[in-house]
MIFIVO-289085 format. One line per field, with one value per residue (C-alpha): residue number from 1; residue in one letter; x, y, z. Coordinates in Angstrom, 2 decimals, padded with zeros to 5 digits. Layout:
residues N
margu: c(NUM;...)
lopa: c(a;...)
X: c(X;...)
Y: c(Y;...)
Z: c(Z;...)
***
This chain:
residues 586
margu: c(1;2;3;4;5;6;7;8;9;10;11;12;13;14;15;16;17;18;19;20;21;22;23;24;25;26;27;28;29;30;31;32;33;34;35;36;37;38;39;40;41;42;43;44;45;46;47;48;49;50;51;52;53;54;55;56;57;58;59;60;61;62;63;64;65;66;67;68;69;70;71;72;73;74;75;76;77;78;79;80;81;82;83;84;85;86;87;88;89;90;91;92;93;94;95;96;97;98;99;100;101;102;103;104;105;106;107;108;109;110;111;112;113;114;115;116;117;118;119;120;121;122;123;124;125;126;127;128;129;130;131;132;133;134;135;136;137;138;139;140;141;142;143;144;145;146;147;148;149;150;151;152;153;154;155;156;157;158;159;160;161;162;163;164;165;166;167;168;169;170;171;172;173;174;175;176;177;178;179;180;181;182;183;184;185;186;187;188;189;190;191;192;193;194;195;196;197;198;199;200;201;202;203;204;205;206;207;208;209;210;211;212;213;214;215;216;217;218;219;220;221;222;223;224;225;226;227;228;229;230;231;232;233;234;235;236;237;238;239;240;241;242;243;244;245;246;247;248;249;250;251;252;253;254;255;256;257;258;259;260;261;262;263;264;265;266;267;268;269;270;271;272;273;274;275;276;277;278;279;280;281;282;283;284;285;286;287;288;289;290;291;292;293;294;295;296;297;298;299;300;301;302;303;304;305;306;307;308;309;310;311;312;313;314;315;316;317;318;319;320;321;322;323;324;325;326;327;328;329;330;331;332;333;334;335;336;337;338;339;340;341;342;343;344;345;346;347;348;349;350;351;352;353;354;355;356;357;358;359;360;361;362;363;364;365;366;367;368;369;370;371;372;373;374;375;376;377;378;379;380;381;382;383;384;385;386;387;388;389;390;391;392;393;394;395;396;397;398;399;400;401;402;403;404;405;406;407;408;409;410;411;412;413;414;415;416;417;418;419;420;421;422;423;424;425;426;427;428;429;430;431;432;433;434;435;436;437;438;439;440;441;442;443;444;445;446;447;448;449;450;451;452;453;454;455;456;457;458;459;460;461;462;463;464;465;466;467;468;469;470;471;472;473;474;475;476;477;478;479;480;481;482;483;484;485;486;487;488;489;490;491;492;493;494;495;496;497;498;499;500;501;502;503;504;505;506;507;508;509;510;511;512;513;514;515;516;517;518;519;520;521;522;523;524;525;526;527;528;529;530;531;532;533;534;535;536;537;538;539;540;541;542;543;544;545;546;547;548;549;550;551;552;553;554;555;556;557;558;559;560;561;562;563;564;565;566;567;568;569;570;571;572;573;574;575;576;577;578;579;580;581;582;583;584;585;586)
lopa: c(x;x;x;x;x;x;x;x;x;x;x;x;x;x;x;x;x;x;x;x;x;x;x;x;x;x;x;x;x;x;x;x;x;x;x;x;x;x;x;x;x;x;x;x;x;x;x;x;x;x;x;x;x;x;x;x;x;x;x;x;x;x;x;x;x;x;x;x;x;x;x;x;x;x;x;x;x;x;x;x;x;x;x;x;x;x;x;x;x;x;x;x;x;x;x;x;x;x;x;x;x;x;x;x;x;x;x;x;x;x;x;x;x;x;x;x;x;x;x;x;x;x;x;x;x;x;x;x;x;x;x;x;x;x;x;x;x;x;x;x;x;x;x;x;x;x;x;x;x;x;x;x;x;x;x;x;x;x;x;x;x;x;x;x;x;x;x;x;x;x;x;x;x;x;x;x;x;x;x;x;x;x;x;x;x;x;x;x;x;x;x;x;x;x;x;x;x;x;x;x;x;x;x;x;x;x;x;x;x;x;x;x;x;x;x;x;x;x;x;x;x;x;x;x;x;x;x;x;x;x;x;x;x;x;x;x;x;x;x;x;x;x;x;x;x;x;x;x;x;x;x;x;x;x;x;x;x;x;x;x;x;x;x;x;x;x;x;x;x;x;x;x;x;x;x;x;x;x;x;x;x;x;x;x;x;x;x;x;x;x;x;x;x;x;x;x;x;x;x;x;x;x;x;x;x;x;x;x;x;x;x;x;x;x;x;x;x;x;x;x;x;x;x;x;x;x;x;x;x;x;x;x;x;x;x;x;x;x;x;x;x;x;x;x;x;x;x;x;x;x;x;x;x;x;x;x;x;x;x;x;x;x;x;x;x;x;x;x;x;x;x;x;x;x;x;x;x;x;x;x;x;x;x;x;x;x;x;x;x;x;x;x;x;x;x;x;x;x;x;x;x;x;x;x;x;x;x;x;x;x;x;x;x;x;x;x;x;x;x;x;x;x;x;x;x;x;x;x;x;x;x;x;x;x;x;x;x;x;x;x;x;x;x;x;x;x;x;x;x;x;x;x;x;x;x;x;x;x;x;x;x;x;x;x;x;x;x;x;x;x;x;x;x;x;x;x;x;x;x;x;x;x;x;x;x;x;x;x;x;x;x;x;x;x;x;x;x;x;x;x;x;x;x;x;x;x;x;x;x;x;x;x;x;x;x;x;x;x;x;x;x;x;x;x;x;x;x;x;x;x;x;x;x;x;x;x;x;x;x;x;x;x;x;x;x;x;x;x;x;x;x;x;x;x;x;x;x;x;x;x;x;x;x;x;x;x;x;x;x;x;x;x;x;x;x;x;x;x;x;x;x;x;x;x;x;x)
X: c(-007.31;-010.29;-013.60;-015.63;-019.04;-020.51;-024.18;-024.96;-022.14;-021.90;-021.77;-018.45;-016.02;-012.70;-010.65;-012.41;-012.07;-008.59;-008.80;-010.29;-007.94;-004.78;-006.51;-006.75;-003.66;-003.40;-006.19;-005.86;-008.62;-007.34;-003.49;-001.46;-000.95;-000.76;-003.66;-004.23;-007.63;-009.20;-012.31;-015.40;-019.26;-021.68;-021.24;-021.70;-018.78;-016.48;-013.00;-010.92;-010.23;-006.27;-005.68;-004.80;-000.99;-000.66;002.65;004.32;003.66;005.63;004.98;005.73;004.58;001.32;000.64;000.64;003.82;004.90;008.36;009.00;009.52;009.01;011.19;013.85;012.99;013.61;017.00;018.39;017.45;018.86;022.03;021.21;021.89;021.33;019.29;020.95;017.83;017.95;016.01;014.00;012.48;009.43;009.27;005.60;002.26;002.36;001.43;-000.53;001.60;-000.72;-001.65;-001.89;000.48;003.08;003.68;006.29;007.72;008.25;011.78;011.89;014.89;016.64;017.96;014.86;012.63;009.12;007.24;009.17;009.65;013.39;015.76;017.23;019.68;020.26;019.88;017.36;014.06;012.12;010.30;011.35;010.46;009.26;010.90;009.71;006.95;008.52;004.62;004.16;004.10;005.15;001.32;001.04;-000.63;-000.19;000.03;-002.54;-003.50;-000.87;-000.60;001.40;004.60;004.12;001.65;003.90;007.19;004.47;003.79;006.61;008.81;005.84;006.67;009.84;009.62;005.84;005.28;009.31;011.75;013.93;017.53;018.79;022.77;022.16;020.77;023.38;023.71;021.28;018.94;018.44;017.45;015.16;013.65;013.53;011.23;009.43;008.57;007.90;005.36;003.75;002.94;001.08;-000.70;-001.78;-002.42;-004.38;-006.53;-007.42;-008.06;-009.80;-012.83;-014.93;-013.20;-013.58;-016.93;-017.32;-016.08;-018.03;-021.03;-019.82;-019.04;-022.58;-024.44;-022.30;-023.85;-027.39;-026.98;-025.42;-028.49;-031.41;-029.04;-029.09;-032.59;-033.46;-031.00;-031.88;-028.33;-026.39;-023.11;-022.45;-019.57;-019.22;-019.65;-022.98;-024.27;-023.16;-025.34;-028.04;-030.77;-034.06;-036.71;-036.81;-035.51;-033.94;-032.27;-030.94;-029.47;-028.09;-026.52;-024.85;-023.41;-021.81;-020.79;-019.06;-016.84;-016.41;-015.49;-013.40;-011.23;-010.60;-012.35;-015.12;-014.54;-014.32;-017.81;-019.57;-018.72;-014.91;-015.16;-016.89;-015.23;-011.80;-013.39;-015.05;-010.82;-009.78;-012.67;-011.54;-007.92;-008.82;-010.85;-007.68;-006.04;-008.11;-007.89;-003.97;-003.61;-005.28;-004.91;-001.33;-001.96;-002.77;000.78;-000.66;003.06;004.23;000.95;001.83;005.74;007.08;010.38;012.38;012.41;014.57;017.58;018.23;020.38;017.07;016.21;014.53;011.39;008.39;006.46;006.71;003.61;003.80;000.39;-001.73;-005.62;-005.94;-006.90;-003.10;-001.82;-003.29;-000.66;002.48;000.32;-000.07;003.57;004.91;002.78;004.29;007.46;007.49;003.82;004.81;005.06;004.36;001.66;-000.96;-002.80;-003.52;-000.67;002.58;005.14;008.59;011.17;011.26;013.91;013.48;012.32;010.36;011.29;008.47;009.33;006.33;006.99;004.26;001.04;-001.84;-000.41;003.47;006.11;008.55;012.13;013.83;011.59;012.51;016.32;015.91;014.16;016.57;019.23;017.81;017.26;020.56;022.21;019.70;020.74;018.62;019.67;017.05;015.08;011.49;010.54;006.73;005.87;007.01;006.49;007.40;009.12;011.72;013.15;015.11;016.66;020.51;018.84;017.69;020.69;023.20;021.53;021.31;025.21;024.94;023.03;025.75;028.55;026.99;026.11;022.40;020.10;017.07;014.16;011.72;008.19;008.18;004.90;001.48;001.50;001.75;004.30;008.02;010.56;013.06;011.61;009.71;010.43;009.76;011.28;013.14;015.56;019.21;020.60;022.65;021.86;025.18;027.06;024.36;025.91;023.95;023.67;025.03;022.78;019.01;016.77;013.46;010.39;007.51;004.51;004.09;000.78;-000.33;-002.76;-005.31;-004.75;-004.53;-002.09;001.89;002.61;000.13;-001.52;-000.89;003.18;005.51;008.30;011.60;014.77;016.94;015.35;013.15;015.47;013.03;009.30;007.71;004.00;002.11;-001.48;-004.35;-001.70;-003.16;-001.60;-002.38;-004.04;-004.82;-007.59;-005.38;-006.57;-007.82;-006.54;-007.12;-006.31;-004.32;-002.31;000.39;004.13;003.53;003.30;005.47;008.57;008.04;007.84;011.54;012.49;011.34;013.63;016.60;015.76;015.52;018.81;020.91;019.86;021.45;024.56;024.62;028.26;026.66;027.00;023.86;025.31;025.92;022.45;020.82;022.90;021.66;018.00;018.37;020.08;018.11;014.81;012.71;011.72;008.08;008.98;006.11;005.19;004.03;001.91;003.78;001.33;001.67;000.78;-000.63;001.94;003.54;006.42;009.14;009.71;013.13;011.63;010.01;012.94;016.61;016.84;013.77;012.27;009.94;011.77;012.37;013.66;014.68;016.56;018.58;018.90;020.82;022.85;023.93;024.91;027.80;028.90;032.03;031.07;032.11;030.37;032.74;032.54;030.63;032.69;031.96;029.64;030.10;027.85;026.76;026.99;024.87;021.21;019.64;016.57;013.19;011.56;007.68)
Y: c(-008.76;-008.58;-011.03;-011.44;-012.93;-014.80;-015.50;-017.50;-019.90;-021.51;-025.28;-024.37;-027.12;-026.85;-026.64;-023.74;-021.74;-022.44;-021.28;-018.52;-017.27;-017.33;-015.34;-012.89;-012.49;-009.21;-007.92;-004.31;-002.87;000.21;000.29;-000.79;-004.55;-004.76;-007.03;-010.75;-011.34;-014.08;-015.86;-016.46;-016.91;-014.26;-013.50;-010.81;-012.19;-009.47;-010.03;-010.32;-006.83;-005.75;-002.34;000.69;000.12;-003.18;-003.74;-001.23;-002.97;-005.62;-009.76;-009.87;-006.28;-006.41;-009.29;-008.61;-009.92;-006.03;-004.59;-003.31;-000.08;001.56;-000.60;000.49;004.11;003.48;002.18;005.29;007.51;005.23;005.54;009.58;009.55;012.55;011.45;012.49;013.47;010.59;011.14;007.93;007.96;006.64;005.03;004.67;006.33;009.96;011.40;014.02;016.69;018.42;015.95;016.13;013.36;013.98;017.47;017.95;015.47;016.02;016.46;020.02;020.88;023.39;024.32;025.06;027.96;027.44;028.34;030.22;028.10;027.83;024.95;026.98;023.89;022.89;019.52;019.37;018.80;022.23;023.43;019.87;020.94;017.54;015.59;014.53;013.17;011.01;009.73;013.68;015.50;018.98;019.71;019.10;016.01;012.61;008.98;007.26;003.97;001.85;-001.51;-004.58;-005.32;-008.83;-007.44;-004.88;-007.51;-009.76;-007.02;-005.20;-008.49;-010.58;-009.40;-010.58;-014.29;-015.14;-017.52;-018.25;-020.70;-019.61;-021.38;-020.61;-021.36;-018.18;-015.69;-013.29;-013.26;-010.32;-011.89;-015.36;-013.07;-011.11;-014.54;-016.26;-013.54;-013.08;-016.83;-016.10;-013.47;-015.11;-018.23;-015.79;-013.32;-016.14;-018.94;-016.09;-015.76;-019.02;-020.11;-016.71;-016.28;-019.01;-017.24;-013.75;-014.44;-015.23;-012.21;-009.95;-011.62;-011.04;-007.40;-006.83;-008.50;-006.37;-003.18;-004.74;-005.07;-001.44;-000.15;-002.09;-000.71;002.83;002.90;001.47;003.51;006.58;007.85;007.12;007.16;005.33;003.62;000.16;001.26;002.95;-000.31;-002.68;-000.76;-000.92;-002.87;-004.46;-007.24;-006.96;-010.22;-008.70;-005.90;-008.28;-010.22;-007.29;-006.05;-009.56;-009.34;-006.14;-005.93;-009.19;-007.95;-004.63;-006.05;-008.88;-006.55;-004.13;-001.37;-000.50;002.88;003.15;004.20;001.96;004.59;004.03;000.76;-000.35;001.80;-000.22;-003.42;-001.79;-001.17;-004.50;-005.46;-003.83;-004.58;-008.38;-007.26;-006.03;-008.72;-011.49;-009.17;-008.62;-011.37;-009.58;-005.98;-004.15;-001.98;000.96;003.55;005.43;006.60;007.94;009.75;012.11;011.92;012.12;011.36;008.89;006.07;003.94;006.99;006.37;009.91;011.40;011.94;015.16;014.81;014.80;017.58;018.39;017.07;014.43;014.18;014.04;013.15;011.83;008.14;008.17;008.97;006.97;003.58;006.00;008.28;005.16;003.46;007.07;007.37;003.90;004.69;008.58;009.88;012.10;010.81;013.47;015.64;013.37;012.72;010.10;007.41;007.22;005.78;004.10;006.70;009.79;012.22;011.11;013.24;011.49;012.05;011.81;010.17;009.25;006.39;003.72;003.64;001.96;-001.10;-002.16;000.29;001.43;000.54;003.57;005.64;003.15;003.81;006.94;007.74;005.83;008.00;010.83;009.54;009.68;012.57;014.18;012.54;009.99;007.02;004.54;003.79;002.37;000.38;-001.35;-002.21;-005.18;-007.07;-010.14;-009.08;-006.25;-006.06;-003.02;-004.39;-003.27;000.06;-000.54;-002.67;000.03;002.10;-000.09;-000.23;003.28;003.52;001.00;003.42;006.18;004.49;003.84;000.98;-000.09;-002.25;-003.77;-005.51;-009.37;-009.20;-010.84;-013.46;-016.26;-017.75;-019.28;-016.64;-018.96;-020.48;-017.35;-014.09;-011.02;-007.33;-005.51;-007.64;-007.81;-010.34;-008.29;-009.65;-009.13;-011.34;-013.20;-011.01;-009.72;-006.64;-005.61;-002.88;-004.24;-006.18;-008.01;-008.34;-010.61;-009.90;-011.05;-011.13;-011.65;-014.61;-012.05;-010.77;-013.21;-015.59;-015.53;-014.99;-012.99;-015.20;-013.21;-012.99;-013.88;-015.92;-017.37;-019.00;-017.60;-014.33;-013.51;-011.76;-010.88;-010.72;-007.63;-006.51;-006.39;-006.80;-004.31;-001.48;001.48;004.54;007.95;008.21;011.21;013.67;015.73;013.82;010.67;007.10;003.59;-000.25;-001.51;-004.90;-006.22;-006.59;-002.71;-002.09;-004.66;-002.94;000.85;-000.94;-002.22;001.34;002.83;000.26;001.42;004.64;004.88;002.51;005.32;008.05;006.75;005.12;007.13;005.56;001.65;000.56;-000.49;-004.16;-003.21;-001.89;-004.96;-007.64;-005.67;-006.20;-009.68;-011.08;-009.23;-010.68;-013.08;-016.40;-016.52;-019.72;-021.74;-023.08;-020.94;-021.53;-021.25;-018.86;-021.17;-024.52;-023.58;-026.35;-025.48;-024.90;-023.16;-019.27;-020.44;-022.04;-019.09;-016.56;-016.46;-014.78;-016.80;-014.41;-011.19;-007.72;-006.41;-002.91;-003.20;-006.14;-004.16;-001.10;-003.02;-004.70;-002.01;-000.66;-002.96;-002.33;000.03;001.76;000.95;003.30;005.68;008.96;010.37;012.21;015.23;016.12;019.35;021.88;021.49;025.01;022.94;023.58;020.40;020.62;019.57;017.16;016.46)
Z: c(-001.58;-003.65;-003.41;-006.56;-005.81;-008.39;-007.36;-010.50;-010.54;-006.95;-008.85;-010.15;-010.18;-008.06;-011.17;-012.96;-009.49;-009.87;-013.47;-012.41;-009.59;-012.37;-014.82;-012.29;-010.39;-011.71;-010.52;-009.34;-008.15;-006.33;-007.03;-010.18;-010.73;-006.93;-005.43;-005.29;-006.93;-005.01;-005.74;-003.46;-002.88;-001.63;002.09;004.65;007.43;008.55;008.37;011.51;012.58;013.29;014.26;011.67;011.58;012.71;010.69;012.91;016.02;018.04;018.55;022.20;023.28;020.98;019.74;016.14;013.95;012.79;012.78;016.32;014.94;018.09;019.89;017.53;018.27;021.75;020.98;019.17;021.91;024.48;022.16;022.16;018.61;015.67;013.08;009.42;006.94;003.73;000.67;-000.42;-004.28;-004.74;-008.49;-008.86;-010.61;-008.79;-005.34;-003.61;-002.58;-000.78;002.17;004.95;006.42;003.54;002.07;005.24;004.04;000.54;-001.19;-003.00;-005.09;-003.36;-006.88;-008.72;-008.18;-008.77;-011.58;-013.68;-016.14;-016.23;-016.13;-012.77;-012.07;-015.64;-015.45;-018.17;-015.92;-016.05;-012.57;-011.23;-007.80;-006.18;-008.68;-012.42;-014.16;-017.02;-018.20;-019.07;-022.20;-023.13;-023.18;-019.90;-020.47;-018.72;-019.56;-017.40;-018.89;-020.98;-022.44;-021.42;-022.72;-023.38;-025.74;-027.03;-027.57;-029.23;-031.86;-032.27;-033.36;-035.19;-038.86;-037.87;-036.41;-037.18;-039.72;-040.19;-040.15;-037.81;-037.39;-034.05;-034.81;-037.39;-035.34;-033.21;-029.51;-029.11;-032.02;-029.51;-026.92;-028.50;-030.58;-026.90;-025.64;-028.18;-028.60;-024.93;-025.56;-028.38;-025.75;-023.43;-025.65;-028.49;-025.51;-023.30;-026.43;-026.81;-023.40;-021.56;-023.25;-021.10;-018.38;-019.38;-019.86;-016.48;-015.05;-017.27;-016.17;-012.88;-013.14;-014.45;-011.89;-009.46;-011.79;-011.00;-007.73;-006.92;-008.91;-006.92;-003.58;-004.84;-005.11;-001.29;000.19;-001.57;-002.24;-005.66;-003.41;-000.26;001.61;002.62;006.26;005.43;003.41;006.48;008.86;006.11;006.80;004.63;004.97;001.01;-000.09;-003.66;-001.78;001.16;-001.62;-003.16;-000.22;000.86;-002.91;-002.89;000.54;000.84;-002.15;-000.71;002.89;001.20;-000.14;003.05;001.06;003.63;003.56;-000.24;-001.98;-004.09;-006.78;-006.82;-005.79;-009.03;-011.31;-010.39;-010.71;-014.31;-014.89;-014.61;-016.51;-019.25;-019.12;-019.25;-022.31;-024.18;-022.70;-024.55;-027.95;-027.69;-030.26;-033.23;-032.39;-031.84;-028.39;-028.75;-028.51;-025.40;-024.18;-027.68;-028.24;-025.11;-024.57;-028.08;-027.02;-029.30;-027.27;-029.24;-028.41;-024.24;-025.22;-025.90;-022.16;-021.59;-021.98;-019.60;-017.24;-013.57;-012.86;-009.85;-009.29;-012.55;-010.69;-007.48;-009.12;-010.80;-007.72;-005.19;-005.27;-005.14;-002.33;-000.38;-000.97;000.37;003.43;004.50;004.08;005.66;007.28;009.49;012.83;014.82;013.42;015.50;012.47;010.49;010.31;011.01;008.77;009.42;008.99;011.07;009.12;005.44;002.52;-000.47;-003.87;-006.14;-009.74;-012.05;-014.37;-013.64;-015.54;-015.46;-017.38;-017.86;-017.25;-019.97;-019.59;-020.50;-018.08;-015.09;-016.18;-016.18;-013.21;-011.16;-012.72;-012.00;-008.24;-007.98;-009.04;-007.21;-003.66;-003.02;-001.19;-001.14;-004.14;-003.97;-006.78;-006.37;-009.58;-011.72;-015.27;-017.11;-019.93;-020.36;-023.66;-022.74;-019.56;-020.62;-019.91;-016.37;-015.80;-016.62;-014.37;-011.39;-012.23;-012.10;-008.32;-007.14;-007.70;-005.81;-002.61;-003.91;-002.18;-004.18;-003.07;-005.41;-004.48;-005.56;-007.53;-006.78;-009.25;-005.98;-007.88;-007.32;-008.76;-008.59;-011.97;-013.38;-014.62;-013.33;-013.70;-013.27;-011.89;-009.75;-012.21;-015.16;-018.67;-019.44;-017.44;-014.88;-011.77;-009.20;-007.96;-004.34;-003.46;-004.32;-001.98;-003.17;-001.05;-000.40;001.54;005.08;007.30;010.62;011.63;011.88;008.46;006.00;007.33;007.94;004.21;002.17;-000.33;-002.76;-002.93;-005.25;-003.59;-004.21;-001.95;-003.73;-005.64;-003.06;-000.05;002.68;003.72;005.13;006.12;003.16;004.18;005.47;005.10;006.39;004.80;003.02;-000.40;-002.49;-001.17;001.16;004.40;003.34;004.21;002.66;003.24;001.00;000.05;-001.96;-002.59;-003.39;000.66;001.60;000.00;001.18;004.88;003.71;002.05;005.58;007.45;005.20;005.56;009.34;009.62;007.44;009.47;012.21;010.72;007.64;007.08;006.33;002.47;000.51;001.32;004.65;005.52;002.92;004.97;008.44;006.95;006.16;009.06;011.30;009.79;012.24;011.68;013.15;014.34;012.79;009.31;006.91;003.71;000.04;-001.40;-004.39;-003.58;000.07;001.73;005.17;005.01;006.91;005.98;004.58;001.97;000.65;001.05;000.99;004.79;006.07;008.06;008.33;008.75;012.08;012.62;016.37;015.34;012.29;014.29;016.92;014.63;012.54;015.92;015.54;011.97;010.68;007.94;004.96;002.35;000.02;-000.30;-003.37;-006.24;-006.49;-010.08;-011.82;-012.44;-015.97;-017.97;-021.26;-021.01;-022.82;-024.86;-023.26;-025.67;-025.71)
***
C-alpha cells in the first residue's frame, strides 16, 4: 500500500478523498498495476510490525492468520512421502536469474544448449534456456513501458464507430462485441479526460512537493541516497527539515518500503505520475505503438508466433514484480538465506509478457502455450486488465492448458471492486459459449489484523468470480539485485502463495486433476471465523460474501485432504518431435 501525503490540502472534503483514492487504484509504485494507492495526511507512526514471512505461519501455533505451511510439511513426512519435482510458470515482467534464493530453482531446458545460437529443440524459441521473453525483439531489445488497452481499443476502432449512427440489429455477432467494448472504452478514456484534471492536478502537486522535500533532506543529511531506515533514525531541531522528514517518511513507511532508497522510491511514484499523465491525454493522442516498435511480429496473425529474445531478465526494475511473485512461490527453503517460499521441489519457468502498462493478448496466449508443451503444471498469472479484445486467443489457450493437465491461477486485481459486476482479464468464462473453465482459480488478497486487516483493502472481490483469498500483504520475498529482498502487496502476491499451495499439493499426489487439486484448495480454505470488511464499501461482512469458498487458503488443511483423493488426472499424449525449424521473427 502506498501513502501520498499532501501537506497543502488537509481541508479536503470526504468526497474528493474518495475521488482521489479511485483515480488511483492503479497505483504501482514498485510492481506492475499491483498496489492499492491509498490516501493520507503527513505522519511519522510506524506501522504494526509482523514478522518477515508472516503468511507462512500458523493461527493457533503463531498467532498470525498464514497458511500453516509448515504444519503441512510435517504431514508429508509423517506420511514418509517422495516429493515429485513440478514446474510452475511465472507469467509476469522478468526475473533475476542470478539470485541468490532462486537460481536453484530455476527451470532450464534440458533441450537447449546455451549460447550457441541454435534452435537445439526446434521449437522455434532460440537459446530458450529459462524460458522466453515474448516483450523482446530480434535486437535484443525489450518492451518495458506500454500503453493501456482501453486506450488502445478506444483508438484502434474510433474511425469506425465515432461520430456514427450505429444500428445494432445490422452489425454481426462479432461486430456487437467489438461496438460494446469499444463504447466501453470510449466511456473511460473520454470520461477520464474530462473528470481527472482537478485530480491530476492534485497529484502532480503532490509528487513535486515530495521532490522538494527529498531535496531540503538531501542536503541535512549530507547524502543524495538514503533508505527509509536511515531517514527514521534521522534526527533535526530544524523545523523545515522536521517537516520534510515527517512528509517523506510517512509515505515511505506507509507503503512498507523502509528499506527502499529515497532514489527508487521516488522514481516509482515519478512512474505513476506519468502514466496518469498519458492517462488524462489518451483522449486526443493514439498511444504510442511501444510493442510493435521492438517485436515486429504481425500481431494480427496468432500463426505468426516466433518472435521474441531469450532475455528473462531485461534490468533489474523490469524484473522486480516477476522476481518477487517467484520467490513466493519457490525461495529455496533450505539455503538458510533469505526467505523461504511455499513449495519445496518446484522449478520456475520464467515467461516475460507483462509490461509496464496492459498486457497483449496474443503474448498471454502464447506464453501459456508455450508453458505447456514445455511441462509446466501450474501457471501463475498476476497481472490483469479491463478490456481484452483478443480474448478468443487466451481462451483457446486456456482450452488448450485444460487438455494437458494444466492448473492456472490468476490474481483478482486491486481495483477494490465487486467482480461479480465488473470486468477484468483474463478471465475463466469462454466468450464463446459463457463456460467456465475447470482448471483456473482466482485470488483475492487476505491480511492479518496486524497487517492491514482480514481482507487487504486493496482486493478485488467477487462470490462468485472470486474463488479464494490468500496472503497478500507485507509479502516478504526476493527482488532483483542477487540478494536483495522487498515488502510487497497485492493480488500479485496473493496468487504465487496459491501457485505454491498447488505446487506443493502435486508433488505429493502428483496423480490429482487441476479440479481435483482447485476443489482441495477451496474446500480446504478457512473461514477466520469473524467479519471481515468488503474492501469496497468497508461493511462487515462474512468472508463468504466476498468469495465463492469463503475462506483464506490453508495448506495443512489441502494437504490432508488431498490425502484422501484418487487421482483422477490422464495421462499426457505423447507430442512429436518436430523435424520443421520455424522462422524467428523480430
Amino acid at each position: 500500500m502506498v501513502i501520498i501525503i499532501f501537506n497543502s490540502f488537509t481541508n479536503f472534503e470526504d468526497y474528493k478523498i474518495r475521488q482521489m483514492n479511485s483515480l488511483m487504484k492503479r497505483l504501482s509504485l514498485f510492481t506492475i498495476g499491483s498496489l492499492l494507492f491509498a490516501l493520507a495526511f503527513a505522519q511519522t507512526s510506524q506501522p504494526d510490525e509482523v514478522p518477515k514471512g508472516w503468511h507462512l505461519l500458523d493461527k493457533q501455533a503463531n498467532g498470525y492468520y498464514g497458511i500453516s505451511i509448515d504444519k503441512a510439511y510435517d504431514f508429508v513426512q509423517s506420511k514418509k512421502l517422495k516429493s515429485k519435482t513440478v514446474i510452475v510458470a511465472v507469467i509476469d515482467s522478468g526475473i533475476d536469474t542470478l539470485h541468490e534464493d532462486l537460481k536453484t530453482v530455476l527451470w532450464k531446458n534440458p533441450k537447449e544448449i546455451p549460447g550457441n545460437g541454435i534452435d537445439d529443440d526446434k521449437n522455434g524459441y532460440v537459446d530458450d534456456i529459462y524460458g522466453w521473453n515474448f516483450l523482446g525483439g530480434r535486437d535484443g531489445r525489450s518492451v518495458e513501458q506500454d500503453s493501456y488497452e482501453a486506450a488502445r481499443v478506444y483508438h484502434k476502432y474510433k474511425s469506425k464507430y465515432d461520430d456514427k449512427t450505429i444500428t445494432v440489429a445490422n452489425l454481426s455477432k462479432e461486430e456487437v462485441n467489438e461496438y460494446q467494448m469499444w463504447k466501453r472504452a470510449e466511456k473511460e478514456i473520454v470520461g477520464n479526460s474530462k473528470s481527472s484534471g482537478l485530480e491530476f492536478m492534485f497529484l502532480k502537486r503532490a509528487y513535486t512537493n515530495c521532490l522538494k522535500s527529498d531535496s531540503i533532506l538531501r542536503k541535512a543529511m549530507g547524502k543524495e541516497k538514503f533508505t527509509g531506515i536511515e531517514l527514521g533514525e534521522f534526527t533535526t531541531t530544524d523545523a523545515d527539515v522536521k517537516k520534510a522528514k515527517n512528509a517523506l517518511y510517512g509515505l515511505m513507511s506507509g507503503n512498507d518500503a523502509l528499506e527502499a532508497t529515497n532514489q527508487e522510491f521516488l522514481e516509482g511514484f515519478g512512474d505513476y505520475v506519468n502514466g496518469e499523465e498519458k492517462k488524462a491525454t489518451a483522449a486526443s493522442t493514439p498511444p504510442k505503438t511501444y510493442r510493435a516498435d521492438i517485436v515486429k511480429d504481425n500481431y494480427d496473425d496468432f500463426n505468426d508466433k516466433f518472435y521474441g529474445n531469450p532475455d528473462v531478465m531485461v534490468n533489474n526494475k523490469s524484473a522486480l514484480h516477476g522476481t518477487h511473485v517467484s520467490g513466493i512461490i519457490a525461495a529455496s527453503r533450505t539455503n538458510n538465506v533469505g526467505m523461504k517460499g511455499v513449495a519445496d521441489n518446484v522449478k520456475i519457468m520464467t515467461l516475460r509478457a507483462v509490461p509496464d502498462g496492459d498486457e497483449h493478448d496474443k503474448d498471454i496466449a502464447l506464453a501459456i502455450r508455450y508453458a505447456v508443451d514445455n511441462g509446466a503444471q501450474v501457471i501463475n498469472m498476476s497481472f490483469g486488465k479491463s478490456f481484452s479484445p483478443e480474448k478468443k486467443w487466451v481462451d483457446e489457450a486456456v482450452k488448450y492448458a485444460d487438455s494437458k493437465g494444466v492448473l492456472l491461477v490468476h490474481a483478482a486485481g486491486n481495483d477494490a471492486k465487486n467482480l461479480d459486476t465488473s470486468y477484468n482479464y483474463p478471465s475463466p468464462v469462454f466468450d464463446a459459449n459463457n463456460e467456465r473453465a475447470a482448471n483456473w482459480i482466482t485470488v483475492g488478497a487476505s491480511g492479518d489484523p496486524k497487517a492491514g486487516g482480514l481482507t487487504a483493502s486493496f482486493s478485488n472481490y467477487g462470490k462468485k468470480e472470486v474463488d479464494v483469498f490468500a496472503p497478500g500483504v507485507r509479502i516478504y520475498s526476493t527482488v532483483p539485485g542477487g540478494n536483495t529482498y522487498q515488502n510487497l502487496q497485492g493480488t500479485s502476491m496473493a496468487s504465487p502463495v496459491v501457485a505454491g499451495v498447488a505446487a506443493f499439493i502435486l508433488e505429493y499426489y502428483p496423480n490429482l486433476s487441476p479440479a481435483q487439486v482447485k476443489m482441495v484448495i477451496e474446500k480446504s480454505s478457512q473461514n477466520p471465523g469473524v467479519k471481515v470488511k468488503n474492501p469496497e464499501t468497508g461493511d462487515d461482512v462474512d468472508l463468504s460474501e466476498l468469495s465463492k469458498a469463503g475462506g483464506v487458503i490453508n495448506a495443512y488443511e489441502a494437504i490432508k485432504l488431498a490425502s484422501t483423493l484418487k487421482g483422477e488426472r490422464k495421462p499426457a499424449p505423447v507430442k512429436p518431435t518436430t523435424t520443421v525449424k520455424p522462422k524467428i521473427k523480430g
